[in-house]
N, C-alpha and C positions, 0 to 999 in steps of 0.2 A: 735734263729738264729741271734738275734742281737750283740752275745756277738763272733759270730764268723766271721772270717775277709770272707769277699765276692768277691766270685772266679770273678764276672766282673771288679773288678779292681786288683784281683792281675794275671788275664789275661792280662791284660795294661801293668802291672809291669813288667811280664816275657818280653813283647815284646816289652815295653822300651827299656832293656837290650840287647835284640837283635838288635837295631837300634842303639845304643853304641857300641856295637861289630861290625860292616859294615863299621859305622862311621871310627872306627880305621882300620879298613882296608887299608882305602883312606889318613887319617893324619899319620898313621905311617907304611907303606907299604916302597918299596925299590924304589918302584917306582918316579924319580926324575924331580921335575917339573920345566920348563924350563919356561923364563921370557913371554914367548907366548901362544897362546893358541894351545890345541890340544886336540883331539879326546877323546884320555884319560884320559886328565887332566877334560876335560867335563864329562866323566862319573863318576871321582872320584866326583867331587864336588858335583853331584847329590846324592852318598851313602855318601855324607857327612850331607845330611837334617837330617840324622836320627839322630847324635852327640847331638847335643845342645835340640834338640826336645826330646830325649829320657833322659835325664836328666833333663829337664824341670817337662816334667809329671811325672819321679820319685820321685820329691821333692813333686810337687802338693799331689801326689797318699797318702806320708807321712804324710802331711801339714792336708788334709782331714781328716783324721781319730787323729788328735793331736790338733783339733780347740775343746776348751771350755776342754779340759782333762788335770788336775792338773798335775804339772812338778814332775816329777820322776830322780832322778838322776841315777841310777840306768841304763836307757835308755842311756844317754852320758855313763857312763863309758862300760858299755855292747859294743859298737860298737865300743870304744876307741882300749878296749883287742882285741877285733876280728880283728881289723886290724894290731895290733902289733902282734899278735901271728901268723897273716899265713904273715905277713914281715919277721917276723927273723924264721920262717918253713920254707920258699921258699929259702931264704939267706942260712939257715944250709945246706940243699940239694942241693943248686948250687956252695956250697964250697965246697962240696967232688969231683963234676966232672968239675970244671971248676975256670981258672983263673980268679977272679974275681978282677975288677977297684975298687979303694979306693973310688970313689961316690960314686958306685952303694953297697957298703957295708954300705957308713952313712947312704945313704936315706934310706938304710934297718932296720938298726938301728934305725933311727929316721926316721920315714915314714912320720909324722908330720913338718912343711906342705907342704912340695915341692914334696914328691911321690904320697900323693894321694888327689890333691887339691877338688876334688870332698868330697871325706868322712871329711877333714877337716873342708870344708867348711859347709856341714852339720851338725856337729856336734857344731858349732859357731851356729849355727837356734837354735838348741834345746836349748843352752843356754839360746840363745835369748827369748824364746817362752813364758816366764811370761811375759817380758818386752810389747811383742808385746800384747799379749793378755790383758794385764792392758790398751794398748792402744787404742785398739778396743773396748774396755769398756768403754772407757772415754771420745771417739769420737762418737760413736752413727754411725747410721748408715749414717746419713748425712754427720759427718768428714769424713768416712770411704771412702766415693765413692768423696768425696774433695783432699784426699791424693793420691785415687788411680788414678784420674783423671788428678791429678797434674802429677805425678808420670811417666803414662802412657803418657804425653806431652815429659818428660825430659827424660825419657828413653828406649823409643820404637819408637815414631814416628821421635824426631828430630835423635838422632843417624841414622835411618833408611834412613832421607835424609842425610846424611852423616854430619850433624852439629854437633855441641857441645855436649858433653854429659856431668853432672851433679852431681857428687859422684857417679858414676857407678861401683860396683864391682861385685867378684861374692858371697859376701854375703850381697850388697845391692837388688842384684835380688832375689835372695832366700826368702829373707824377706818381698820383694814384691810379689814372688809368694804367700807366706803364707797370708800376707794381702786380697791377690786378691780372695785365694780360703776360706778364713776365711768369707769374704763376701756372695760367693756363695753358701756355707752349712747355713749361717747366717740371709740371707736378700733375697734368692731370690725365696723361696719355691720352685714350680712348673711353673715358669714363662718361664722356660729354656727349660722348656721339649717339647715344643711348637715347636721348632726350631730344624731341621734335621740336625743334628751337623756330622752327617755321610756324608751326603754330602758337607757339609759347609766344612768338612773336605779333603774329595777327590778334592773337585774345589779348594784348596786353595794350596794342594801338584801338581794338575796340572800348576797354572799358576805359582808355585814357579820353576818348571823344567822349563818351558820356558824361566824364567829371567831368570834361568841361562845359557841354550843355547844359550837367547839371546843378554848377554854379552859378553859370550866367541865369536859372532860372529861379534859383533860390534869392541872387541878387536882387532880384524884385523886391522881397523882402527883406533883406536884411543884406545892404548895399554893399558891407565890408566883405561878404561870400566874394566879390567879384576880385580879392586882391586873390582868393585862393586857388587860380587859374593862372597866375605868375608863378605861383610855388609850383605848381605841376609841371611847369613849362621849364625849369630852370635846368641848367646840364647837372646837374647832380640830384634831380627830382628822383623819386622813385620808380615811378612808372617811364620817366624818359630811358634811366640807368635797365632797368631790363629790357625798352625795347632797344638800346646799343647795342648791350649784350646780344642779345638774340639775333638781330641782324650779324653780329660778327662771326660770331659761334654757326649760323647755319650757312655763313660763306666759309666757313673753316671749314665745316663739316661733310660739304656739297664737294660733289665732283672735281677735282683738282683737270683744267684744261687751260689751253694754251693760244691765246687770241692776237694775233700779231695787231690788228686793229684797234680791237677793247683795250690793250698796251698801250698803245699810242695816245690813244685819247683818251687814255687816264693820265698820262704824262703830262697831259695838257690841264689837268683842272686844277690844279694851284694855280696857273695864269689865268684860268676862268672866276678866280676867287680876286685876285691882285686888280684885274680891270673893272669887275661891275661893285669892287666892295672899296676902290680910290674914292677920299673925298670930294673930287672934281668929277666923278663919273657917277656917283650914287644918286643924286639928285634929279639930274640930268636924264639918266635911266627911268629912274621913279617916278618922276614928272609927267613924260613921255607916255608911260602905262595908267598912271591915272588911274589910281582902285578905287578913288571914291563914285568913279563914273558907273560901277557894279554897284547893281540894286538887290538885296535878298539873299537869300543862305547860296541857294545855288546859282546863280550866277557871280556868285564874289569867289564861291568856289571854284567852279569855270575859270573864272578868268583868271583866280590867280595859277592855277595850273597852267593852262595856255600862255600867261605870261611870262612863266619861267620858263616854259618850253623854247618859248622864244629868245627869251637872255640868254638862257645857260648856249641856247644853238650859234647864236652871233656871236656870243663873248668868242664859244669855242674856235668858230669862224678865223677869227678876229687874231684868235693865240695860233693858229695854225701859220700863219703868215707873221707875226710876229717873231715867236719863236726860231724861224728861219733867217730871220733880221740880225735877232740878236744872243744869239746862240753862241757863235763864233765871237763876240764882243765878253760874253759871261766867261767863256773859256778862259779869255786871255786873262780877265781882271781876277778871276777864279785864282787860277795858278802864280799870278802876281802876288795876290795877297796869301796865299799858303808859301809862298819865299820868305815873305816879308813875316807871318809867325813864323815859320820857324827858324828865323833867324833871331829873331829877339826870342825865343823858348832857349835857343842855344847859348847867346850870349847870358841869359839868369841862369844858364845850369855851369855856366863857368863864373859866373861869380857868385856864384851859392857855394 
């Protein structure tokens, strides 16, 4: 059982992705938000908790299962091909029916790193991940919660009050999630398990909807309140950073079981992220759903649920049959280019 991946977190996983999917609902919808607040722009911001939250725990989800495991190259170039290959798929297919912009053909070409800053940045971690882990070695577990402690002062809380932030990017966070969750598989046993991370987690998404309604209500009067619904929203806010946490922590903590299914179609939502998040496909998508056509708190809510319900279902559609396409193509180019490193890692360690 332990050599196979466990369906409680790659149930997180799936519904990460779907909290990415809602997200973009609200940041890339038709729907045009005006310098004030209103009804709908209050309930975008609320399907927007899921963006940075649900990529948050996707890194974590990864981070977990890659603390103390030897660097594989092989892993970078695997997701490097997967994203170049359904880039210039999606690109071939929307040149045959459609006038396509000389950007949205480079970033197709070159997806690296302006189309898909998320996988980019990711794949900058795994880079990273001897570096860190040589770190975490050499810090002990005392350095570890000194760095993270540090860390979590300069880039959660003062940001949160809206002060300075400190080499913030988003591969400084990444590498902070990994630190954070290399600690929590590392140093914390069974201490966690103590604490009802499900509810930590519900009370933390309630009183995050209320700042943000009760921003947008303050912003009546005092218009600048409404920038302080982006700081909550940000992947290193305070209130997003516990409810990460919590979501991870109470799939860590839950039931360890075994879903040959829920596998599968976790396997699949990184291609669910690659197709509806291409700059040829985003528009097109978003266009299609038209959120400005939702009137009112609850209906823009409505809809944008049911319309990620519906994305995230087709994308997944969509990757099912893809992936059978081009599975056997990723293969080949996969183990071509892990020849081709290490053949030139060979040839610099004879002439070093």
């Amino acid at each position: 059982m332990s050599q196979k991946r466990q369906s409680n977190f790659e149930l997180l996983r799936i519904f990460s992705m779907f909290l990415i999917v809602g997200s973009h609902f609200a940041v890339h919808g038709t729907y045009e938000s005006p310098d004030y607040s209103t009804i709908e722009q209050t309930a975008l911001d609320i399907l927007r908790i899921g963006g940075k939250l649900g990529s948050n725990v996707f890194v974590m989800i990864g981070a977990y299962f890659l603390v103390g495991k030897n660097f594989k190259f092989e892993r970078v170039i695997r997701i490097g091909v997967q994203v170049w290959l359904y880039s210039i798929g999606i690109l071939a297919i929307a040149a045959y029916f459609l006038h396509l912009d000389k950007k949205d053909v480079y970033l197709s070409i070159f997806p690296f790193p302006d189309a898909y800053w998320f996988a980019t940045t990711y794949i900058l971690l795994l880079l990273f991940i001897p570096v860190l882990n040589k770190l975490i070695s050499l810090v002990g577990k005392n350095g570890l919660e000194f760095i993270l402690s540090t860390l979590f002062m300069l880039w959660i809380v003062l940001p949160s009050l809206n002060l300075a932030t400190f080499g913030l990017n988003n591969f400084t966070w990444f590498a902070f999630l990994y630190l954070a969750v290399s600690y929590i598989k590392l140093y914390t046993d069974d201490k966690l398990s103590q604490i009802p991370w499900g509810m930590v987690g519900i009370t933390t998404l309630a009183i995050t909807i209320l700042s943000i309604i009760w921003f947008h209500l303050v912003s009546h009067f005092i218009p600048e309140k409404l920038n302080d619904v982006l700081i909550q929203l940000r992947q290193n806010g305070l209130l997003t950073v516990i409810l990460s946490f919590s979501l991870f922590l109470f799939a860590k903590e839950s039931k360890v079981f075994i879903s040959p299914v829920v596998n599968y179609l976790s396997g699949l939502t990184f291609t669910v992220y690659l197709i509806h998040e291409h700059p040829i496909m985003r528009p097109i998508i978003w266009g299609v759903v038209d959120n400005q056509r939702f009137n009112g708190f609850f209906q823009m809510i409505g809809g944008g649920i049911l319309s990620a319900i519906l994305v995230f279902v087709i994308t997944m559609m969509i990757s099912i049959v893809t992936e059978r396409i081009l599975h056997p193509l990723m293969n080949v180019i996969t183990n071509k280019g892990l020849v081709m490193v290490n053949y030139f890692m060979d040839y610099l360690k004879e002439e070093i």
